[in-house]
C-alpha positions in Angstrom: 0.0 0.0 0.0 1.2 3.3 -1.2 1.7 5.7 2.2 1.4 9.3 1.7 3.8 12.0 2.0 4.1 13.4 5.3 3.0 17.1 4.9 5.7 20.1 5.9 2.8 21.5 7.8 -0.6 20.7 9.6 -3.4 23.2 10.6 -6.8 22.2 11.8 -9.1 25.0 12.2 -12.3 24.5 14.0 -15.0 27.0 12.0 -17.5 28.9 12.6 -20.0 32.0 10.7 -18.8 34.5 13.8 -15.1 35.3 12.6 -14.0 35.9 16.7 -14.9 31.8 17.3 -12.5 30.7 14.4 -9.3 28.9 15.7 -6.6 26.9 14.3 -3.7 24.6 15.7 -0.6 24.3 13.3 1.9 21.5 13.4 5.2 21.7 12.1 8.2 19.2 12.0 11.6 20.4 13.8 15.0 18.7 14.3 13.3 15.7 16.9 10.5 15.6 15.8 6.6 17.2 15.0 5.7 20.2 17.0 1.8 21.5 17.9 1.5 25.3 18.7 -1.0 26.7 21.2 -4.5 27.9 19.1 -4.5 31.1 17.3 -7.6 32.9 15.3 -8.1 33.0 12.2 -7.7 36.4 10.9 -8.6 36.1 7.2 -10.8 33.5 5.5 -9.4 34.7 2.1 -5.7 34.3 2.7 -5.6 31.6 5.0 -4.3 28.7 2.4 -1.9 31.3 1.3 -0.9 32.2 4.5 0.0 28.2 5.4 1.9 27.7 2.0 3.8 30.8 3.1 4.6 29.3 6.0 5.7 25.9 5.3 8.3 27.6 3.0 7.7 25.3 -0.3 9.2 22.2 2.2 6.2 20.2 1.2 2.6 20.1 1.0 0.0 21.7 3.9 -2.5 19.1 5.1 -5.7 22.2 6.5 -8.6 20.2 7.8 -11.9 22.1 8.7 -14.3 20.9 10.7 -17.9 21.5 8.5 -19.6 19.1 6.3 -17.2 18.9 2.8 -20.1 17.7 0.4 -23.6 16.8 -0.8 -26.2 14.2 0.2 -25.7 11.9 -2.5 -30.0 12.1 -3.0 -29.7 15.6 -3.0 -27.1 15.7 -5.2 -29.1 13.7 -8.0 -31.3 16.7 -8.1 -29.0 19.3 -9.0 -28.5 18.3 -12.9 -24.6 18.3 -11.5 -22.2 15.8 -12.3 -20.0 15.9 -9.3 -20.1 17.8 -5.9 -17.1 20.2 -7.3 -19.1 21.3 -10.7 -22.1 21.8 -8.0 -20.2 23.9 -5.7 -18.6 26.0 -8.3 -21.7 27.0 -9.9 -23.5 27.5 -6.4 -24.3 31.5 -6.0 -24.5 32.5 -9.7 -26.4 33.2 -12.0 -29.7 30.6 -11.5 -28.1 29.2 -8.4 -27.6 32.8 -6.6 -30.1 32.5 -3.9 -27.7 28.7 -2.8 -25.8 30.5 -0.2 -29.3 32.5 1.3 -31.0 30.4 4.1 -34.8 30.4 3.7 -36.7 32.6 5.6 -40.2 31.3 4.5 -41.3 27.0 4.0 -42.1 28.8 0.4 -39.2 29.7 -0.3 -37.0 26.3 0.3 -36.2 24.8 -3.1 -33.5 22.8 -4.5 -32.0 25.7 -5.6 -32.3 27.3 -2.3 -32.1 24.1 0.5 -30.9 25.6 3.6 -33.8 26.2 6.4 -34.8 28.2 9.0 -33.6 31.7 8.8 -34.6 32.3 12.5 -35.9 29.7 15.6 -36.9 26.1 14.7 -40.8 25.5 15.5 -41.9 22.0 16.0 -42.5 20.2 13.2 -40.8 22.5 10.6 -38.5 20.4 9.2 -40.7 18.5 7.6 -41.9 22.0 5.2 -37.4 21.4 4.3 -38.2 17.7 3.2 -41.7 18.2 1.6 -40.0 21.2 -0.9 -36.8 19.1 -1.7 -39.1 16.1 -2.1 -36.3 14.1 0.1 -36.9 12.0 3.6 -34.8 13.0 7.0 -32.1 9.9 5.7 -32.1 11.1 2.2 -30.5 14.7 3.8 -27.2 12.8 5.8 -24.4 11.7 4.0 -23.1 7.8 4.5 -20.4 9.6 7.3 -23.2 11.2 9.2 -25.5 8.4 9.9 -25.6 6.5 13.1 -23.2 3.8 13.4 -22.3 1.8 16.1 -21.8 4.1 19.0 -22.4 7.3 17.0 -25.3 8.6 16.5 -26.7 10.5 12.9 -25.3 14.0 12.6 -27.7 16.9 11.7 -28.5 17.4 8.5 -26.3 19.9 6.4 -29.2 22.2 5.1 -31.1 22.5 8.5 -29.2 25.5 10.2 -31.2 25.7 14.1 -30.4 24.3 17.1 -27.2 23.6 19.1 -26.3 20.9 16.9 -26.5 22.6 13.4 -23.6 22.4 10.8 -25.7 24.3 7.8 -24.4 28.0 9.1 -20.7 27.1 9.1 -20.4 25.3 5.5 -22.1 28.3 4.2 -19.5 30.4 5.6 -16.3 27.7 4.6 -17.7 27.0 0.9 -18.5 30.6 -0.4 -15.1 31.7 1.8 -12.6 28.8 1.4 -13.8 25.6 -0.1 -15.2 27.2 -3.2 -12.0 29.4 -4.2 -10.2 26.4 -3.7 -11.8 24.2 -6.5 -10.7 27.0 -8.5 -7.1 26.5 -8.0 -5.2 23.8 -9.7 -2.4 23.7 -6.5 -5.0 22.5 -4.4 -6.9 19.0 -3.8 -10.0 18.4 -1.8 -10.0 15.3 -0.4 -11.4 12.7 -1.6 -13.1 14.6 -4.6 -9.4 14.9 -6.3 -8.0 11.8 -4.8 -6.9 9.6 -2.5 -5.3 11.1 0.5 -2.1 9.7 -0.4 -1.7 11.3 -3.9 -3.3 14.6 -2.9 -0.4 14.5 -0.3 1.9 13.6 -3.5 0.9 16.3 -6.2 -0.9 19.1 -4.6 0.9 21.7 -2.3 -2.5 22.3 -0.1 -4.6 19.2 0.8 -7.8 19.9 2.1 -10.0 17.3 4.4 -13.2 17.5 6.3 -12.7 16.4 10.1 -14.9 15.8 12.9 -13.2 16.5 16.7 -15.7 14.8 18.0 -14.7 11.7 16.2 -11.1 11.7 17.6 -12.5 11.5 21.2 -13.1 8.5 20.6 -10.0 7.8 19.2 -8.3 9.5 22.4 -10.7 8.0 24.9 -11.9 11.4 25.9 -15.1 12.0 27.4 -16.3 15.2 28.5 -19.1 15.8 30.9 -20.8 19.0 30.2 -20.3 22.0 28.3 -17.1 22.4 26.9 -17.3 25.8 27.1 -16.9 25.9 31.0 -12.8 25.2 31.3 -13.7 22.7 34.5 -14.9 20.7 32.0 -11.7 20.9 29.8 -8.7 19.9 32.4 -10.2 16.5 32.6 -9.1 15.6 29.3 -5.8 16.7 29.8 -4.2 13.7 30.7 -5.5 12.1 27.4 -4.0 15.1 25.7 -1.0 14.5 27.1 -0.9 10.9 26.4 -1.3 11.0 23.3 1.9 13.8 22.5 4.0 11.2 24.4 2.9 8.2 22.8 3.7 9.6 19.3 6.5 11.8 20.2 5.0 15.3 19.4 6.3 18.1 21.5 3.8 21.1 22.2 4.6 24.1 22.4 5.3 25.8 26.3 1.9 28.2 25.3 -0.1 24.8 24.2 0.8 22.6 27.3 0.3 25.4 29.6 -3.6 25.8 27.8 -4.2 21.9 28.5 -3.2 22.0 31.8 -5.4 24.6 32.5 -8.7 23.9 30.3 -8.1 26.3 27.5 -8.9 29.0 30.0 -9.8 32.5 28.3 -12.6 33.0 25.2 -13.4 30.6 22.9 -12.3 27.6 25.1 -14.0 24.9 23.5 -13.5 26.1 19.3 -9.5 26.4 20.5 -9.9 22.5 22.3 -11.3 21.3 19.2 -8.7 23.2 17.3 -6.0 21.4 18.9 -7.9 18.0 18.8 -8.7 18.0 15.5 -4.5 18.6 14.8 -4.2 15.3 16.6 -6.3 13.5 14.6 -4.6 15.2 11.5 -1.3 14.2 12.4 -2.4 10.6 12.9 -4.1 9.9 9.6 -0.6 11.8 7.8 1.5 10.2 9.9 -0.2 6.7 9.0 -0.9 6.1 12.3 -4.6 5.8 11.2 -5.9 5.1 8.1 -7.9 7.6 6.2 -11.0 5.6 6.7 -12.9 6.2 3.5 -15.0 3.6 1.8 -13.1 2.0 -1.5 -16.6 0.4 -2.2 -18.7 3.2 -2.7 -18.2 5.3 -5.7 -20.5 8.2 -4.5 -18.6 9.2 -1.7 -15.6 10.1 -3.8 -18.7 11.4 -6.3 -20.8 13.8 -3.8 -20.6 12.7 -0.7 -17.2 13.4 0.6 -15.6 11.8 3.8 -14.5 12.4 7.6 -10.9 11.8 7.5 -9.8 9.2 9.8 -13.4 8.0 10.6 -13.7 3.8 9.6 -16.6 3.2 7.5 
């Protein structure tokens, strides 16, 4: 089996529509070994791939994972006329697909052309006006990574954007700002639309993957009780934090340890925890600790769908 490429550089940015609550952990290889900064914002949507090329100084390719949905409902995607989640995505907010990016404020105005709903406050029983007007039932909405399996349970679905538990606000943010642009560019690969890991890693200088921190709890046998926006909640994880740098001989940085120690104290504690969590499970699928976990028997995942790096199908 081919293994990829280790990348010169590894940022995991945990996403969000409010600027302030995006956050990023960057790893970088030194003389003994990989090395994971504290979390630091994300000042601009627009340059950030730039700004990661920049600094891995043309030593090798940049492995940015994001942690919003990276593709379509595969019954959804049927609908479009599309041939392929990136023709969708570059054609979504023009011309007769403008209003893509709008959420709906109205049950009238939900189309396939339009998907995402509620504007405002979920009311009971209103998402089924989102699967009457796409003509689609609750599974056709999840991709094959978001259903419930095992232990996990489904995700929400990507164009329902209410609720604690809603992903629809942040893709629209990370397609029309990042994702989109970077179909455009031929120096960059989404993953797994443009490839397998391994030869995205090989022939692209930016390598883009969808991640899940949630996911790599599980892989670091963290479970939090509670909000992880209340630090107490945090410093009980940090001994599986910890673990885990020893175990695959990463140092962190003085600013990161001293953040785990402590719970991520400060604003924005639990999108800078996922931030460096996310990293972790980045540096595990490109170091080949982990496999990238996406199904070789499914042709529409690679088609529309898209995959959770490091997630086992």
């Amino acid at each position: 089996m081919h293994l990829a490429r280790p990348p010169a550089l590894i940022a995991h940015c945990d996403w969000s529509v409010a600027a302030a609550k995006r956050w990023m952990a960057v790893a970088a290889p030194g003389p003994e070994g990989w090395i994971l900064g504290a979390p630091e914002q994300v000042l601009d949507a627009g340059d950030l791939l730039d700004e990661l090329r920049l600094r891995a100084g043309g030593r090798g390719p940049v492995l940015v994972g994001f942690d919003f949905p990276i593709g379509l409902p595969r019954a959804y995607g049927a609908t479009t006329g599309f041939r392929d989640f990136a023709h969708a995505l570059a054609s979504f907010g023009q011309g007769e697909w403008r209003h893509w990016y709008q959420v709906a404020r109205e049950p009238s105005d939900i189309s396939v052309r339009r998907p995402f709903f509620p504007f405002g406050r979920a009311v009971a029983g209103q998402q089924q006006h989102l699967l009457d007007a796409l003509g689609l039932t609750r599974d056709d909405l999840l991709r094959r990574a978001e259903r419930a399996s095992g232990d996990q349970r489904a995700a929400c679905a990507l164009f329902w954007t209410a609720g604690a538990n809603q992903v629809g606000k942040a893709a629209i943010a990370g397609w029309s700002q990042v994702i989109g642009p970077a179909l455009a560019r031929k120096d960059v690969g989404v993953w797994p639309f443009h490839g397998s890991f391994a030869e995205l890693l090989d022939t692209k200088a930016v390598v883009i993957a969808e991640t899940y921190p949630a996911e790599v709890y599980r892989w670091l046998g963290i479970r939090l009780q509670g909000r992880k926006t209340n630090i107490a909640n945090l410093v009980p994880a940090a001994p599986k934090l910890a673990g885990w740098l020893r175990t695959r001989g990463v140092r962190a940085s003085d600013a990161l340890m001293s953040e785990i120690e402590t719970g991520f104290p400060g604003r924005a504690s639990d999108d800078r925890f996922d931030a460096v969590v996310g990293a972790m499970g980045l540096l595990d699928v490109a170091l080949n600790v982990r496999a990238d976990g996406a199904p070789l028997d499914d042709p529409e995942v690679e088609r529309w769908e898209g995959w959770i790096l490091g997630q086992l199908a």
